[in-house]
N, C-alpha and C positions, 0 to 999 in steps of 0.2 A: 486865891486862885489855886485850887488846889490840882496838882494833876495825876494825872489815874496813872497812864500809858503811857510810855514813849516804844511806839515803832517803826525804826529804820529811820531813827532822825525826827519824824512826826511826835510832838508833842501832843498830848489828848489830854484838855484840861475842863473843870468847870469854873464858871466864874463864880465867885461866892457868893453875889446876889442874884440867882437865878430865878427863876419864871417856867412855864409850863406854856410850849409841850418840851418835853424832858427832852434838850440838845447838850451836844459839846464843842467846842470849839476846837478847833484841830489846827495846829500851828506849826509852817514849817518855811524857812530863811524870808521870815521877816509877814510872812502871808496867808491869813485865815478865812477857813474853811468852816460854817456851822453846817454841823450833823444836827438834824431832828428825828426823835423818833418819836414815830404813833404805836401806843399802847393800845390793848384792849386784851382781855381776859388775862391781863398778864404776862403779856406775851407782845413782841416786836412786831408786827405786822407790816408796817411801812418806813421808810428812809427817805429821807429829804436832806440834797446839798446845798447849799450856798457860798457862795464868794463873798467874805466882808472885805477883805483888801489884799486885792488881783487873784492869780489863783496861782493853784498848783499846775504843774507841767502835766502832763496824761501820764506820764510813769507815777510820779509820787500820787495822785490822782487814784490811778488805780490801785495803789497799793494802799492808799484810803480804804479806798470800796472794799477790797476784801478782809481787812483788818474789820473793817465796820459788821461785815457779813459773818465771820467767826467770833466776834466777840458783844455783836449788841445785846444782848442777854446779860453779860455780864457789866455793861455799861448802863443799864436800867437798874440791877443791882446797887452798881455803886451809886448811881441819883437817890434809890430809895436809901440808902445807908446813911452820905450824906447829909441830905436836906430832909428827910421825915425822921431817920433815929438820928442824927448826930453823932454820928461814928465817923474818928478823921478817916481817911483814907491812906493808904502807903501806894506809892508809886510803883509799876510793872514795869521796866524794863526788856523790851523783844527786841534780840540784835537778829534775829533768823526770819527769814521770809515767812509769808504762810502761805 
């Protein structure tokens, strides 16, 4: 399970047998959240959340969404890096809001 990101305590990871369409699981005190995103031309066009077990509070919630909303470009990135070249990945670390 490799993870990309950790912002503000949110872990952003993938799982290493993953599937399509290209999500990440997003984990925080004990509680995950899958991101999906819809590609087309290369490009992020849509977001989709889900609750796999309970959720997040509406603060760390939202601070999902806009982490998701500045970075999903670079989170399609590391899927194609990942899973189509096989390049490990190094973790980001953001203590600073966005």
């Amino acid at each position: 399970m490799p993870t990309i990101y950790e912002y503000l305590g949110i872990i952003i990871q993938f799982y290493s047998r993953e599937h399509e369409p290209i999500h990440i699981h997003a984990i925080y005190n004990g509680n995950v959240v899958k991101v999906s995103l819809f590609v087309r031309d290369g490009k992020v066009y849509r977001v989709t959340y889900a609750n796999h077990t309970g959720a997040f509070s509406p603060a760390k919630m939202k601070q999902l969404k806009d982490f998701v909303k500045v970075y999903k470009q670079s989170l399609l990135y590391a899927w194609q890096q990942y899973f189509d070249n096989h390049v490990a990945i190094k973790p980001v670390k953001i203590t600073k809001k966005i």
